[in-house]
C-alpha positions in Angstrom: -60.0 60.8 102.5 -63.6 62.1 103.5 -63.9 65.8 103.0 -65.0 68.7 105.6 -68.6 69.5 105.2 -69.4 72.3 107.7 -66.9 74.3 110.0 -68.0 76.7 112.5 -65.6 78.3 115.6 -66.6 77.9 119.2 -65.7 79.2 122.5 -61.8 78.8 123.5 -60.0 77.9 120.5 -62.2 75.1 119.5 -64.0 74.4 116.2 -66.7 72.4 115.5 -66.2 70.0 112.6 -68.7 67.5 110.2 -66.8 65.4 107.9 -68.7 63.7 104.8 -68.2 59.9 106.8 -70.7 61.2 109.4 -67.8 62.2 112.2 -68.6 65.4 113.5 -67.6 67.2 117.0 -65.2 69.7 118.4 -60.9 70.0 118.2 -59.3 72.2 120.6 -56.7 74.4 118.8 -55.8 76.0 121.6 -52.2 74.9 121.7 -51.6 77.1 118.4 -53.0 80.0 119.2 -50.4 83.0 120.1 -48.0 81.0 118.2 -46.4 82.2 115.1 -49.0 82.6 112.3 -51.7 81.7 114.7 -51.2 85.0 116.6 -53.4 86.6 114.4 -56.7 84.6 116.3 -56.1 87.1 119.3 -57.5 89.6 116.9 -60.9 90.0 117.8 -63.1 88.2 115.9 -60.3 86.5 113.3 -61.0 83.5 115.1 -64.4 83.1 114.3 -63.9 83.8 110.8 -63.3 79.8 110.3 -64.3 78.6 106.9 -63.7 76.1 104.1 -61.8 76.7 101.1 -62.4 75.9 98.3 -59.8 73.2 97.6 -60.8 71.7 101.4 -58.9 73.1 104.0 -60.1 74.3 107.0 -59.1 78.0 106.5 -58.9 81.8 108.5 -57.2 83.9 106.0 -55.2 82.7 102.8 -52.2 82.5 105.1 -53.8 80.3 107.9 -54.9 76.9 107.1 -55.4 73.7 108.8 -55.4 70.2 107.0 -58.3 68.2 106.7 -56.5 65.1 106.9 -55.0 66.0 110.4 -58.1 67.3 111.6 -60.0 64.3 110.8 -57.2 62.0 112.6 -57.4 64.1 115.9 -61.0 64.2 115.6 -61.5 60.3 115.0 -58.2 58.8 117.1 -57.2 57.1 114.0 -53.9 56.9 113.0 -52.8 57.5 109.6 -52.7 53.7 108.6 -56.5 53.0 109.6 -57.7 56.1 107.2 -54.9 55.4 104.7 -54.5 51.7 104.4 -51.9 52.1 101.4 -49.2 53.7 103.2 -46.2 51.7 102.6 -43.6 50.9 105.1 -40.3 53.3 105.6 -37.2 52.5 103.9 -34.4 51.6 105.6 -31.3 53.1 104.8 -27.7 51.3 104.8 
C-alpha cells in the first residue's frame, strides 16, 4: 500500500490528501462528523488539527484516526482488489 505523504484540513469536513503513488486531492468527511467520536471536530479548531502519525494514519487526537488504506480507496475509486491484488476469495461455509 502507498503511504500518506502530506495531510492538511480544508473547509467543510474535507481534507486534502498526497499519497507517495502521486494521488493527491480532497475526501469529504462530512458524513462523520457529529457522529460518535467524530463529535469532537465541532470543537473549534479540532478539525484542523489533522496530522500524520507516526505509524501512518491520518490522525486528530490519539483517539480519532482514519485509515490510510480507506482513504486511499475513496480517494482513487479503486476497490480493494485493484490495490491489493492478493486478496483471496471468501470461504464458503457448509
Amino acid at each position: 500500500m502507498t503511504s500518506v505523504l502530506e495531510v492538511r484540513a480544508c473547509e467543510g469536513y474535507r481534507i486534502w490528501i498526497r499519497f507517495a503513488d502521486g494521488s493527491a486531492g480532497e475526501i469529504d468527511l462530512s458524513d462523520l462528523a457529529g457522529k460518535g467520536i467524530f463529535r469532537a471536530w465541532d470543537e473549534e479548531d479540532v478539525f484542523g488539527r489533522v496530522h500524520l502519525a507516526p505509524h501512518g494514519a491520518v490522525a486528530w487526537s490519539s483517539e480519532i484516526e482514519l485509515c490510510p488504506d480507506a482513504l486511499y480507496l475513496e480517494l482513487t475509486g479503486k476497490s480493494p482488489r485493484q490495490v491489493f491484488p492478493g486478496l483471496t476469495h471468501p470461504v464458503s461455509h457448509a
